[in-house]
N, CA, C and O of each residue as an XYZ file, in Angstrom:
892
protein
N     -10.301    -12.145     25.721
C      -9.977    -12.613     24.373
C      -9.172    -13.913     24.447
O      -8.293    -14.074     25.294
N      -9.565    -15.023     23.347
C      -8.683    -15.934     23.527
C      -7.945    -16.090     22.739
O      -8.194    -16.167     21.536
N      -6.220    -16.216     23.582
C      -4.919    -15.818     22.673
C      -4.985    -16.925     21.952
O      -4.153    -16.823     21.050
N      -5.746    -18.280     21.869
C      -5.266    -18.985     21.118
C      -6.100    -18.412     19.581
O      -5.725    -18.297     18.414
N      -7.090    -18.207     20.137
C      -7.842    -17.840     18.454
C      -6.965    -16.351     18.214
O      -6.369    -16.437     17.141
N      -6.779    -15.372     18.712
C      -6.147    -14.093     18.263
C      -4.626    -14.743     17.629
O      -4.261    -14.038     16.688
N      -3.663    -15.891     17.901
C      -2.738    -16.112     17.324
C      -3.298    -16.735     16.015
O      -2.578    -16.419     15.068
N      -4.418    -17.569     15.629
C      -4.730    -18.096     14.601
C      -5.280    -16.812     13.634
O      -5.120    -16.959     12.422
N      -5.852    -15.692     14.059
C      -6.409    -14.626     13.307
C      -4.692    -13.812     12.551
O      -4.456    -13.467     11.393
N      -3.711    -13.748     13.931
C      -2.458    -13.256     13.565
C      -2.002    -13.941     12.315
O      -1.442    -13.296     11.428
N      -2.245    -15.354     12.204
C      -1.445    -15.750     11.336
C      -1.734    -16.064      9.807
O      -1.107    -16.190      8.755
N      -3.332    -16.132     10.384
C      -3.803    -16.149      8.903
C      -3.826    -14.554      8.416
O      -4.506    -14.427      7.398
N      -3.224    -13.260      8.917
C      -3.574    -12.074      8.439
C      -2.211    -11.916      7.814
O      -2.033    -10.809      7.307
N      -1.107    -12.852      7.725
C      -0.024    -12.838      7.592
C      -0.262    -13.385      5.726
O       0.260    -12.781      4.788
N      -0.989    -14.395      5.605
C      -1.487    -14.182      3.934
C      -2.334    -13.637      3.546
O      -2.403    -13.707      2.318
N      -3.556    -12.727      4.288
C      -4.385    -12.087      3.863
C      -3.642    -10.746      2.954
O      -4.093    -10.198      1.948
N      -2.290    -10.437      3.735
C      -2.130     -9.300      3.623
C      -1.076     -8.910      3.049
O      -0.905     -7.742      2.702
N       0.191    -10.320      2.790
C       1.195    -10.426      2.311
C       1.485    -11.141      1.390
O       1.673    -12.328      1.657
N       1.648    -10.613     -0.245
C       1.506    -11.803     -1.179
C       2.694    -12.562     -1.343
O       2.334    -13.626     -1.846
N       3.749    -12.566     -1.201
C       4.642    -13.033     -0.868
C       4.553    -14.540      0.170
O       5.403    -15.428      0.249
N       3.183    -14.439      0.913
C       3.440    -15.553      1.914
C       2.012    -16.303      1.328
O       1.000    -16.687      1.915
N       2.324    -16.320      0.222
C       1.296    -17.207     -1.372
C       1.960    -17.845     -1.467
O       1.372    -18.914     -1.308
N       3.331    -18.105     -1.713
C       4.406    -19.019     -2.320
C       4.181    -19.984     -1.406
O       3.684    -20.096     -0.285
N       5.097    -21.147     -2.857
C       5.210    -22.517     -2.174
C       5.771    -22.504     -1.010
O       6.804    -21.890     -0.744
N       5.002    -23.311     -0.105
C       5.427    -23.769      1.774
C       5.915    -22.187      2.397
O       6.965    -21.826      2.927
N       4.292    -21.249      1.975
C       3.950    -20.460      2.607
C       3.964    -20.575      4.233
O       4.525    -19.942      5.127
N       3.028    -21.747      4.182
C       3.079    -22.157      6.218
C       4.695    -21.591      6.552
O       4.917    -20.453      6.964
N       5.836    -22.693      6.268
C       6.675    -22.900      6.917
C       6.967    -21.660      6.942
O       6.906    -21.188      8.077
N       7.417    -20.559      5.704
C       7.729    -19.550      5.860
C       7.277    -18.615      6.807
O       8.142    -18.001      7.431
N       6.038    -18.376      7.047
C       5.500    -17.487      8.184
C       5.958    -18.164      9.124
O       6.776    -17.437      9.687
N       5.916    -19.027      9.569
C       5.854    -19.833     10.891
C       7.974    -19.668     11.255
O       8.554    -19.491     12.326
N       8.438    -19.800     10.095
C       9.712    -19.682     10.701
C      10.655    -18.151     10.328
O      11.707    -17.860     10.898
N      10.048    -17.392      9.353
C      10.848    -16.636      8.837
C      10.131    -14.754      8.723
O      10.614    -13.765      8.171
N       8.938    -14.917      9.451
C       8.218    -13.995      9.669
C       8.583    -12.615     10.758
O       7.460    -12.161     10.975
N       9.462    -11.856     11.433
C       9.744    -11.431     12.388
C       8.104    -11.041     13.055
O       7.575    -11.358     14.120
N       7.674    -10.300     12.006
C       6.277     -9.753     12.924
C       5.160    -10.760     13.608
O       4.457    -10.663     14.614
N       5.306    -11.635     12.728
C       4.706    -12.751     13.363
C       5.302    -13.963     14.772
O       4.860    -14.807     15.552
N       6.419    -13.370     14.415
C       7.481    -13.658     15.624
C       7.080    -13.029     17.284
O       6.971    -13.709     18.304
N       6.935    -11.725     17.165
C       6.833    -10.239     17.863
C       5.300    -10.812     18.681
O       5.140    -11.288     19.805
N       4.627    -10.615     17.921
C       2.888    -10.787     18.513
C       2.818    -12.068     19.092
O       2.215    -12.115     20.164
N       3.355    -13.283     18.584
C       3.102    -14.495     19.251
C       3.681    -13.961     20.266
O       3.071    -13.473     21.217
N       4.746    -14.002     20.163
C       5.737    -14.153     22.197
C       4.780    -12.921     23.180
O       4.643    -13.092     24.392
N       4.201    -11.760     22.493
C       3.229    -10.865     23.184
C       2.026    -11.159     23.885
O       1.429    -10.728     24.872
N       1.852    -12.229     22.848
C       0.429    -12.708     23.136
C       0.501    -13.396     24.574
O      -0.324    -13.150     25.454
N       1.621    -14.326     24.734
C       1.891    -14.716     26.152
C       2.670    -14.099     27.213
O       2.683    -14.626     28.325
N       3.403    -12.900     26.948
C       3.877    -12.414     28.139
C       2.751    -10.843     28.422
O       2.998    -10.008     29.293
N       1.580    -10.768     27.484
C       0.713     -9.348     27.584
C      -0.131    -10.485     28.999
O      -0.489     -9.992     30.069
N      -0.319    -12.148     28.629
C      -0.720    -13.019     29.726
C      -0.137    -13.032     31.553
O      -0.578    -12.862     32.689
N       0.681    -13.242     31.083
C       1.822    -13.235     32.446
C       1.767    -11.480     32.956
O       1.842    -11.260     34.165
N       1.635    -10.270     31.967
C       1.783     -9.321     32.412
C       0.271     -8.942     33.401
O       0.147     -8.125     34.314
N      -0.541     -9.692     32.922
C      -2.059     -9.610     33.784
C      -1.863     -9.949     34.880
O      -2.201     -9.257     35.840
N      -1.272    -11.090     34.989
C      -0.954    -11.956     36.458
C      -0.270    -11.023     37.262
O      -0.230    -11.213     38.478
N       0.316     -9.968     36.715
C       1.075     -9.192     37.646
C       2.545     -9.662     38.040
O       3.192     -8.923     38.781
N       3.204    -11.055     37.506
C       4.208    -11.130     37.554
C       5.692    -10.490     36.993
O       6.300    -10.694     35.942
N       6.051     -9.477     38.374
C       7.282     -8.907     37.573
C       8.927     -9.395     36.679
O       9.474    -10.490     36.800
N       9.419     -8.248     35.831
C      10.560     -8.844     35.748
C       9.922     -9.467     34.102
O       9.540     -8.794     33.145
N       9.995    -10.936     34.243
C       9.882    -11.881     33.141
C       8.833    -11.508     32.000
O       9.334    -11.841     30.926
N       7.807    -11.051     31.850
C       7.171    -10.150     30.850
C       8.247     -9.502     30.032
O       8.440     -9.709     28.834
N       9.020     -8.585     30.913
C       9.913     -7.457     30.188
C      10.690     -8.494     29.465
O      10.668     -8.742     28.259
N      11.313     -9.003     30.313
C      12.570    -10.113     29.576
C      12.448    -10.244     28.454
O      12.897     -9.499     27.583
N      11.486    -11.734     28.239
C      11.093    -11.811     26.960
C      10.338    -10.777     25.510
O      10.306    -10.988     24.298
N       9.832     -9.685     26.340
C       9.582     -8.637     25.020
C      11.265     -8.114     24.475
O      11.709     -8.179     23.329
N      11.776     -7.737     25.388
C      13.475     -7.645     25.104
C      14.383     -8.380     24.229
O      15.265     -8.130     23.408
N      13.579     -9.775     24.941
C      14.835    -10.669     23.699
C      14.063    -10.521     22.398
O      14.636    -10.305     21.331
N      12.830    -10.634     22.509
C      12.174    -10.425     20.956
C      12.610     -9.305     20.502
O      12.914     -9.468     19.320
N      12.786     -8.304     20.823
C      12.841     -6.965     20.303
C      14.702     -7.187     20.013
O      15.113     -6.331     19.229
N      15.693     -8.059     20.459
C      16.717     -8.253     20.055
C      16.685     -9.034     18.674
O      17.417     -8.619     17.775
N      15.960    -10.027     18.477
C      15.716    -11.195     17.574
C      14.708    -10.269     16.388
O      15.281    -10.391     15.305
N      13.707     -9.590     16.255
C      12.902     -8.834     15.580
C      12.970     -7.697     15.171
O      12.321     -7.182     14.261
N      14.050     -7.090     16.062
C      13.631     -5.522     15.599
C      12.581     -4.860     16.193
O      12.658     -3.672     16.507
N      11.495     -5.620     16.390
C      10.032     -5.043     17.238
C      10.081     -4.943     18.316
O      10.557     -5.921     18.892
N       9.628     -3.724     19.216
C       9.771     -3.439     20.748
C       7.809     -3.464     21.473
O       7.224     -2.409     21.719
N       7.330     -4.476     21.621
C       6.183     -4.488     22.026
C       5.835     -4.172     23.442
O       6.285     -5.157     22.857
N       5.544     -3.889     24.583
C       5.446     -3.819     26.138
C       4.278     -4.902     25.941
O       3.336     -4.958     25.150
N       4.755     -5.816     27.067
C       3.884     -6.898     27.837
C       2.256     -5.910     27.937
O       1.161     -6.401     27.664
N       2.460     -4.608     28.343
C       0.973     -4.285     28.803
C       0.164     -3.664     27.871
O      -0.846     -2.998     28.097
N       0.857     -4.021     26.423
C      -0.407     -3.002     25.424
C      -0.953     -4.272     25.104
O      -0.430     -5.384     25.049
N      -2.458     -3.762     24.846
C      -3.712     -4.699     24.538
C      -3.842     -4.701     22.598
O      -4.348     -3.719     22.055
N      -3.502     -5.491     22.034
C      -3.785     -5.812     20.795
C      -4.373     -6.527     20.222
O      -3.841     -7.636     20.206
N      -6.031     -6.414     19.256
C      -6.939     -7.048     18.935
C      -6.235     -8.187     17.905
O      -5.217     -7.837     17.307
N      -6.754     -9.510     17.699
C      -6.624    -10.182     16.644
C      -6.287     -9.711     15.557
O      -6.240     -8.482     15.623
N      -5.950    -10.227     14.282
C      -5.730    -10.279     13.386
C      -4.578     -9.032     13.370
O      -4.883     -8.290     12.436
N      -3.509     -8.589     13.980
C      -2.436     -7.860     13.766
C      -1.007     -8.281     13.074
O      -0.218     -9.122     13.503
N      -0.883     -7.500     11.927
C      -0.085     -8.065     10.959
C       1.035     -6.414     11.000
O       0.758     -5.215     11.028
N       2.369     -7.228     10.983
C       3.470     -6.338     11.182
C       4.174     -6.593     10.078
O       4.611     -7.740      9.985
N       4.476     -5.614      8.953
C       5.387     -5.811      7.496
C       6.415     -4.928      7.922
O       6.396     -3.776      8.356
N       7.599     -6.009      7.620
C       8.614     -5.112      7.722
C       9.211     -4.428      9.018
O       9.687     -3.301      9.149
N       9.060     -5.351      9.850
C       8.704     -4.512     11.219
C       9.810     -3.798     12.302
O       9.656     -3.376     13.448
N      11.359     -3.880     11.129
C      12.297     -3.370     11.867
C      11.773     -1.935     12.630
O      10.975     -1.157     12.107
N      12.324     -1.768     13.833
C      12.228     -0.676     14.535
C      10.279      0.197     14.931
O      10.081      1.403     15.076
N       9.295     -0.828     14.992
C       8.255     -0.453     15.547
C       8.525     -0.577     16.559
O       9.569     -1.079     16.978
N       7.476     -0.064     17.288
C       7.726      0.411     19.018
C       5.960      0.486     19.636
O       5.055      1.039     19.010
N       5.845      0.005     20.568
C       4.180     -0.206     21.030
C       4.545      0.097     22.494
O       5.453     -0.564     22.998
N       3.971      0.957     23.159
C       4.032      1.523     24.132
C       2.574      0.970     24.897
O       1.449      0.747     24.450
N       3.199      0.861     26.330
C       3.086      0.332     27.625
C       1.090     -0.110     27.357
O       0.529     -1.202     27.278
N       0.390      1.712     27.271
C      -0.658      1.464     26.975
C      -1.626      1.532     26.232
O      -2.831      1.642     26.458
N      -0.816      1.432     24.974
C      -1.428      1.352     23.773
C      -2.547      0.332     23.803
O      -2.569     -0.714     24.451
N      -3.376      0.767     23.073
C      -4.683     -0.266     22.524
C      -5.042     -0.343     21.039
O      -5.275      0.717     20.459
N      -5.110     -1.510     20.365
C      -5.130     -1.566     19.610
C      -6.414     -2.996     19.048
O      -6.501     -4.156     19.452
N      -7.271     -2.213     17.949
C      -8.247     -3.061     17.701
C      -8.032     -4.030     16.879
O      -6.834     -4.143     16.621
N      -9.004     -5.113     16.128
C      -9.074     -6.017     15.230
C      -8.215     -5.344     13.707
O      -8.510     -4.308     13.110
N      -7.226     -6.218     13.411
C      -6.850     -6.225     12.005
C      -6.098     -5.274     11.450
O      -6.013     -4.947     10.267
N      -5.439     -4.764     12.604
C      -4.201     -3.414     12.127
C      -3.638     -3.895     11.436
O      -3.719     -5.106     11.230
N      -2.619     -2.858     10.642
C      -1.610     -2.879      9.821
C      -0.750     -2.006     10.160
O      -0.947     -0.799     10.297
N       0.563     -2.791     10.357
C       2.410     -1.534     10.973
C       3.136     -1.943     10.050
O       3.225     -3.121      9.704
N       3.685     -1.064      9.595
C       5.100     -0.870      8.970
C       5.994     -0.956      9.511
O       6.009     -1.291     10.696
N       7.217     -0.637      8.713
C       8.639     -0.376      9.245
C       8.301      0.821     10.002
O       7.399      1.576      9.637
N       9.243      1.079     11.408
C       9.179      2.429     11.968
C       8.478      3.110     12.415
O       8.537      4.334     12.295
N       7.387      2.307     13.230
C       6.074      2.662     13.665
C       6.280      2.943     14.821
O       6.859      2.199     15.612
N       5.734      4.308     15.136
C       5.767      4.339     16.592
C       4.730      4.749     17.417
O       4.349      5.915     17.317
N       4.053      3.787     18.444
C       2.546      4.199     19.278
C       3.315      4.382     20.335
O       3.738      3.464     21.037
N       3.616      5.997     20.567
C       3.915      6.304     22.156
C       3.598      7.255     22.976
O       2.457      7.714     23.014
N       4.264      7.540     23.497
C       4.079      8.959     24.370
C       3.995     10.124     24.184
O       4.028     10.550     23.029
N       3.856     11.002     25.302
C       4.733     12.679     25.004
C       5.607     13.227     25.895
O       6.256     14.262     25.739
N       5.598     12.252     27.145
C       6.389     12.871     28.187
C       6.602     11.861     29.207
O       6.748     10.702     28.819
N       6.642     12.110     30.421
C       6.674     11.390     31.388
C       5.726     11.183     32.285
O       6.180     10.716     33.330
N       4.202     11.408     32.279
C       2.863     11.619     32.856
C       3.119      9.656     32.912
O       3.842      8.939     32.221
N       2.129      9.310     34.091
C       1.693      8.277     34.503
C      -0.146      7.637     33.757
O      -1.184      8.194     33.398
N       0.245      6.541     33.832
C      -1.423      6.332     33.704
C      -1.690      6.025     32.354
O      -0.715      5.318     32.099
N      -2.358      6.082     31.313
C      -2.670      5.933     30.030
C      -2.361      7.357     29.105
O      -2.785      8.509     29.198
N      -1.548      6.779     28.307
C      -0.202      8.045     27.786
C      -0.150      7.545     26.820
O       0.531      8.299     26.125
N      -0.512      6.468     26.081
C      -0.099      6.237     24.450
C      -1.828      6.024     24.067
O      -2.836      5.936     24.767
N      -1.556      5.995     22.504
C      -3.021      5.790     21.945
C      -3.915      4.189     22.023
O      -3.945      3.099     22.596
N      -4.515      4.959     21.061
C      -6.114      3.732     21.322
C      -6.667      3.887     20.054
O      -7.345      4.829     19.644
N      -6.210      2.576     19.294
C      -6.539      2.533     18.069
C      -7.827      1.889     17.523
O      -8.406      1.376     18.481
N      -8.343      1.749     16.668
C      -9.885      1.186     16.360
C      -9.432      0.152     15.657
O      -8.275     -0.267     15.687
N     -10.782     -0.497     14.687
C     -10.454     -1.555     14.005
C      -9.973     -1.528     12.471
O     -10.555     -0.816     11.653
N      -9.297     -2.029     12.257
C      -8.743     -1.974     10.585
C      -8.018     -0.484     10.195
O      -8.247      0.403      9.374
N      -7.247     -0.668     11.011
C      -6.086      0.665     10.690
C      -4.792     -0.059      9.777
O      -4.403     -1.224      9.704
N      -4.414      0.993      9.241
C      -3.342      1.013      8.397
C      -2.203      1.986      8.726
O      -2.427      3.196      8.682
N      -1.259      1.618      8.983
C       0.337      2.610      9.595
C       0.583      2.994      8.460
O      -0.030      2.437      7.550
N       1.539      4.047      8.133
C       2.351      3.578      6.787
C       4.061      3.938      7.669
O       4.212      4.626      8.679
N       4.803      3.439      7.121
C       6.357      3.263      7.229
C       6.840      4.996      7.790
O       6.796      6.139      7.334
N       7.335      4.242      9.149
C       7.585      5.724      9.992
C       6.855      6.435     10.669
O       7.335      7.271     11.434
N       5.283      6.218     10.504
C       4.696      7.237     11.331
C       4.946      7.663     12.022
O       6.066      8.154     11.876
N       4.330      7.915     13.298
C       4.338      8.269     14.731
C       3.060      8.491     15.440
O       2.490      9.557     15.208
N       2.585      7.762     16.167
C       1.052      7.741     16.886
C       1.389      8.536     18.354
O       1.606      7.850     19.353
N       1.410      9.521     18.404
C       1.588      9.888     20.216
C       0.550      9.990     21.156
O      -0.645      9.919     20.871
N       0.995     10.151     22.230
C      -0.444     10.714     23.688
C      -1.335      9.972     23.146
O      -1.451      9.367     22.080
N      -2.259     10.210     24.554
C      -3.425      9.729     25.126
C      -4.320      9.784     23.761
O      -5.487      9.988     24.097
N      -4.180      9.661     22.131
C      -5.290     10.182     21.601
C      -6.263      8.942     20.775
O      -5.808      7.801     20.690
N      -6.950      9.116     20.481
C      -7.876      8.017     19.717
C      -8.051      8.231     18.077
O      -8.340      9.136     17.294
N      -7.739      7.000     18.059
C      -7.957      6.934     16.347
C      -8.904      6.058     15.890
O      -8.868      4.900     16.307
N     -10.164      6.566     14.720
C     -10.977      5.736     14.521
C     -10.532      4.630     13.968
O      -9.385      4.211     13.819
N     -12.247      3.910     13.486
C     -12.067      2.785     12.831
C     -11.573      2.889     11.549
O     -11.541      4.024     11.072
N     -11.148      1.893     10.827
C     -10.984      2.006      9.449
C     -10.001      3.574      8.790
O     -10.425      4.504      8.105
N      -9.024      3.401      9.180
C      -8.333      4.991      9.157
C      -6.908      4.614      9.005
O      -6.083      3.875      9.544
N      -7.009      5.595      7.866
C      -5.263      4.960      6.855
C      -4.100      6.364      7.616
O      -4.557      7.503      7.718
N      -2.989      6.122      7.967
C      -2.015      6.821      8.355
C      -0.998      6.798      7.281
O      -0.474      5.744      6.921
N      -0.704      7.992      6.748
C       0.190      8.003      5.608
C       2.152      7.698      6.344
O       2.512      7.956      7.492
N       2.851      7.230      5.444
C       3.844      6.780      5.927
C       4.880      8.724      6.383
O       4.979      9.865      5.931
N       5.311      7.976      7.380
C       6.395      9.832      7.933
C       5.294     10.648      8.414
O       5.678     11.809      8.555
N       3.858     10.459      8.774
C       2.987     10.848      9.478
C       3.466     11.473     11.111
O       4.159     10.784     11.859
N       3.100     12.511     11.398
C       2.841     12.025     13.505
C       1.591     13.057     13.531
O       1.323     14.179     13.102
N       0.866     11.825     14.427
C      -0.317     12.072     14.538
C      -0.276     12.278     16.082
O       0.347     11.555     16.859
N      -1.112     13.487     16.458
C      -1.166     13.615     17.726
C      -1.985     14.560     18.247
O      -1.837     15.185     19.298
N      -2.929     14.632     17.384
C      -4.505     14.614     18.026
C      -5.899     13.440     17.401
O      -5.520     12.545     16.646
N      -7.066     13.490     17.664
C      -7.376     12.554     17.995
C      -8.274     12.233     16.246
O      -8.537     13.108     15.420
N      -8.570     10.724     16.121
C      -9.144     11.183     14.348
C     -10.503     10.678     14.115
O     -10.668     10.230     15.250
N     -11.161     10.517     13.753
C     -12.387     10.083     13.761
C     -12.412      8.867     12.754
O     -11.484      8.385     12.105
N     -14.295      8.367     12.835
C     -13.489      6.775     11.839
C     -13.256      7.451     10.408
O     -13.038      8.638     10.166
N     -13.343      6.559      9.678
C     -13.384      6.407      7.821
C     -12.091      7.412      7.191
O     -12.128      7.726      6.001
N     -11.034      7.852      8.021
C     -10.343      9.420      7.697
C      -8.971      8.711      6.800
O      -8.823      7.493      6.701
N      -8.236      9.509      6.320
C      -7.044      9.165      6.080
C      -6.455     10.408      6.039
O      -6.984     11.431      5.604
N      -5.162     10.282      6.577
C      -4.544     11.594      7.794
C      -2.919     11.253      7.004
O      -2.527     10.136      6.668
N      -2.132     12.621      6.835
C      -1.012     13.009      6.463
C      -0.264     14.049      6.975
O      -0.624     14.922      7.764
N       0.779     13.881      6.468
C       1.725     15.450      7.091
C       1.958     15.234      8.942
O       1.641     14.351      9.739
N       2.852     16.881      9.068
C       3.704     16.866      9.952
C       3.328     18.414     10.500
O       3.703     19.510     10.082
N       2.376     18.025     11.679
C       1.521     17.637     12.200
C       0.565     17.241     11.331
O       0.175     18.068     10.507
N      -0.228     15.371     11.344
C      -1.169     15.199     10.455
C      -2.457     15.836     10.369
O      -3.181     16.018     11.347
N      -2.747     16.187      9.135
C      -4.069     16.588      8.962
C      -5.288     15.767      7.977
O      -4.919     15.631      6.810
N      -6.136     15.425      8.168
C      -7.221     14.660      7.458
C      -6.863     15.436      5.995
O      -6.601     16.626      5.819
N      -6.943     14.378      5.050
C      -6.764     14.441      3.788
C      -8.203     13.971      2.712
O      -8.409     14.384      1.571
N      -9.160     12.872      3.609
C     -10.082     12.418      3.308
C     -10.621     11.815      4.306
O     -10.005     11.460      5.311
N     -12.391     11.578      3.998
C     -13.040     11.408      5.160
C     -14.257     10.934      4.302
O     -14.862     11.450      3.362
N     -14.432      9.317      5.233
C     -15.429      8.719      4.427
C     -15.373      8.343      2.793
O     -16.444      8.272      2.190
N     -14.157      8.112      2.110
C     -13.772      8.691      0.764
C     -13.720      9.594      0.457
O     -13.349      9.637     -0.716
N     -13.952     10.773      0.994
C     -13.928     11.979     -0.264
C     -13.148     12.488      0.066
O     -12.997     12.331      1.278
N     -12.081     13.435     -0.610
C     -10.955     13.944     -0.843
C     -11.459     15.671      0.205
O     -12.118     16.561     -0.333
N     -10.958     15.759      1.680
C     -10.792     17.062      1.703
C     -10.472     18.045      0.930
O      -9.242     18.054      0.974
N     -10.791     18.829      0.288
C     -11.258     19.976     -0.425
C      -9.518     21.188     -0.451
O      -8.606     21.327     -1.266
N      -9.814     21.755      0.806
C      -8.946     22.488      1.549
C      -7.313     22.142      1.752
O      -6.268     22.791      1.804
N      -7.749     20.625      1.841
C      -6.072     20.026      2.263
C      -5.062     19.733      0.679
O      -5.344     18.949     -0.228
N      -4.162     20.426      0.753
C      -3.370     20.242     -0.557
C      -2.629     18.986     -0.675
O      -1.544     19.037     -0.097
N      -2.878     17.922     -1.227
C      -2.093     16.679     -1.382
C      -0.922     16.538     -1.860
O      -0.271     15.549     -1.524
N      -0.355     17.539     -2.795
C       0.743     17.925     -3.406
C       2.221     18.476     -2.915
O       2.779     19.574     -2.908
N       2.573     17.076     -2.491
C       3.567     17.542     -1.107
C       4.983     18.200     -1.811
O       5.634     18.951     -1.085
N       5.490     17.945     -3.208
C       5.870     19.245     -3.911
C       5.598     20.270     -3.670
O       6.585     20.881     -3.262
N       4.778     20.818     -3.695
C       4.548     22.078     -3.180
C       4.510     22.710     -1.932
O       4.581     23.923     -1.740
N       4.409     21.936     -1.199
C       4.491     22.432      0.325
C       5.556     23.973      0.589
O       6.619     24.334      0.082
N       4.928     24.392      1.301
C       6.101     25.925      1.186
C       7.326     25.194      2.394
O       7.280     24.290      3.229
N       8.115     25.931      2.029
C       9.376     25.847      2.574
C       9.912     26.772      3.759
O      10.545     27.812      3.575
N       9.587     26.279      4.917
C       9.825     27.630      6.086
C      11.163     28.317      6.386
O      11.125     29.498      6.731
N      12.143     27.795      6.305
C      13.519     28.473      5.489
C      13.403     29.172      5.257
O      13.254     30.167      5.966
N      13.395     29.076      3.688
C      12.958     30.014      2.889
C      11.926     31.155      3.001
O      12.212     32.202      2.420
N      10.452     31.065      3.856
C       9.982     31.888      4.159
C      10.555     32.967      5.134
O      10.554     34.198      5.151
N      11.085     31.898      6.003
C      11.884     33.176      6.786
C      12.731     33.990      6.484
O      12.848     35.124      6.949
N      13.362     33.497      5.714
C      14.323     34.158      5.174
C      13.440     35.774      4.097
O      13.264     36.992      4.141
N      13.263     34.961      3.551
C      12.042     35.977      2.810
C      11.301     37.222      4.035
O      10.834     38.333      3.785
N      11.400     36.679      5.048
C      10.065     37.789      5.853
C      11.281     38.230      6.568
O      11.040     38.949      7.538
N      12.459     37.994      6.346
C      14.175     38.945      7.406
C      14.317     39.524      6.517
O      14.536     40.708      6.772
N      14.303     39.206      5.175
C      14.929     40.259      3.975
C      13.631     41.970      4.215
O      13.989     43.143      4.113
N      12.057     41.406      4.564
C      10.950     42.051      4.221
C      11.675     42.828      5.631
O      12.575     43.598      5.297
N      11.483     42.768      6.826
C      11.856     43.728      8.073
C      13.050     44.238      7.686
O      13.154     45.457      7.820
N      13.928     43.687      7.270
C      15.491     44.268      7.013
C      15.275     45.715      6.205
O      15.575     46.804      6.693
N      14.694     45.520      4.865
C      14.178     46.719      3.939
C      13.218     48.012      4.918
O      13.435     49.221      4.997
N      12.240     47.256      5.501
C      11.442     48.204      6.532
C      12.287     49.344      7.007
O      12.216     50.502      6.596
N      13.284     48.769      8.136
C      14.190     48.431      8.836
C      15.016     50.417      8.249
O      14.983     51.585      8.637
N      15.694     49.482      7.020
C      16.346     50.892      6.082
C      15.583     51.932      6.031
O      15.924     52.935      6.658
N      13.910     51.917      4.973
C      13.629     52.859      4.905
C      12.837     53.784      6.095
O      12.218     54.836      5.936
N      13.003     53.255      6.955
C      12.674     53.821      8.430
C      13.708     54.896      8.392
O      13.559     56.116      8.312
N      15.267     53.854      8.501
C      16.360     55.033      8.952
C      16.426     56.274      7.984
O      16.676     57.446      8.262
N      16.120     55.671      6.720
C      16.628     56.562      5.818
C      15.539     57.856      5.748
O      15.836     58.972      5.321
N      14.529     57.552      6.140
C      13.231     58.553      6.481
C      13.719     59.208      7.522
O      13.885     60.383      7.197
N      14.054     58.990      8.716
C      14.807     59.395      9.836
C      15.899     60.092      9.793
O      16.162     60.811     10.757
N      16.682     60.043      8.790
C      17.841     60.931      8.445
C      17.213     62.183      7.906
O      17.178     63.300      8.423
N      16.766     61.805      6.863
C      16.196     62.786      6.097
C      15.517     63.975      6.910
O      15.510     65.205      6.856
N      14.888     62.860      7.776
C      13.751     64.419      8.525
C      14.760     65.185      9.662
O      14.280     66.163     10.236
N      15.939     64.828      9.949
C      16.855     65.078     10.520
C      17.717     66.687      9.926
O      18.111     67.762     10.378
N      17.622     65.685      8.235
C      18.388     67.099      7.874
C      17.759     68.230      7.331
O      18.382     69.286      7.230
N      16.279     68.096      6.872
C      15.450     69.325      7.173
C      15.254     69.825      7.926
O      15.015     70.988      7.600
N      15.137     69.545      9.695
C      15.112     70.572     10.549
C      16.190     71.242     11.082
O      16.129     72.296     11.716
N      17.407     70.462     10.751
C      18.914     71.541     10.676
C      18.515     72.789      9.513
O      19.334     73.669      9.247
């Protein structure tokens, strides 16, 4: 891929996608006041240097960016053109993440791990994804093309294309447009496991009694 055209796709996705960078002396603004657009340029050349195999200095500079940005990128994740970062305090892109044409990250994004395993351990994203604020992308898993991640998401099995995925552990909500059926969108309502438990200690607790109290009883009929 050539970083010079993937920085020109970066930057024009920076008004595709942000109306805010419509305003007068839009340029200058992205170009000087953009963090995410900050983040991916300096990536774009040390993910370079990280090919070469030169140690040390890759890290450096993702570091100072991630001091200056907020964004923590690794020299070795592969990210397609047109990647646009809103808001990008505290995202995080792990070592071997992959990522296709024309993503979208929020605040608080995180493509990482699950443990300490070697080798390819973070995800592998498709083209034209959408984060929302906070997710969490973990492990080795794959996410299709075109596939919206609701914000406070963690996703950590694998999704197919056209989906849009929610909740904790996410579950497909829609697929291809149409509204899963089964999946309740109404996050008001969600039951409350607290409370259930509590509810199913009160249910054994009662058991519990009329056990003993059956047990007494048959106690004092055979006296």
């Amino acid at each position: 891929m050539n970083p010079f055209y993937a920085i020109y796709r970066d930057f024009k996705a920076c008004f595709e996608r942000d109306p805010a960078a419509r305003a007068t002396l839009g340029f200058l603004e992205v170009l000087l006041l953009y963090p995410g657009f900050h983040a991916i340029l300096v990536h774009r050349f040390t993910h370079l240097i990280y090919q070469l195999r030169i140690p040390f200095f890759p890290r450096l500079l993702s570091q100072l960016m991630r001091f200056f940005t907020g964004i923590e990128i690794h020299p070795g994740a592969k990210i397609g053109p047109g990647f646009f970062v809103d808001h990008g305090m505290g995202v995080v892109i792990g070592e071997t993440a992959e990522i296709g044409e024309n993503a979208t990250l929020y605040q608080g994004v995180t493509l990482g791990g699950t443990g300490k395993e070697r080798g390819k351990r973070h995800p592998t994203l498709g083209n034209n994804i959408v984060i929302g604020a906070g997710a969490k992308v973990l492990g080795n898993i794959k996410v299709g093309n075109n596939v919206k991640i609701g914000s406070g998401s963690v996703v950590i099995h694998s999704i197919p294309d056209h989906c849009t995925v929610v909740g904790v552990p996410a579950e497909i909500v829609r697929m291809g447009g149409q509204k899963v059926t089964e999946i309740n969108l109404d996050h008001g309502d969600l039951p409350d496991p607290v409370k259930a438990l509590n509810n199913r200690m009160r249910f054994l607790q009662q058991e519990i009694d009329t056990i003993e109290s059956e047990l007494r009883n048959h106690t004092k009929e055979k006296k």
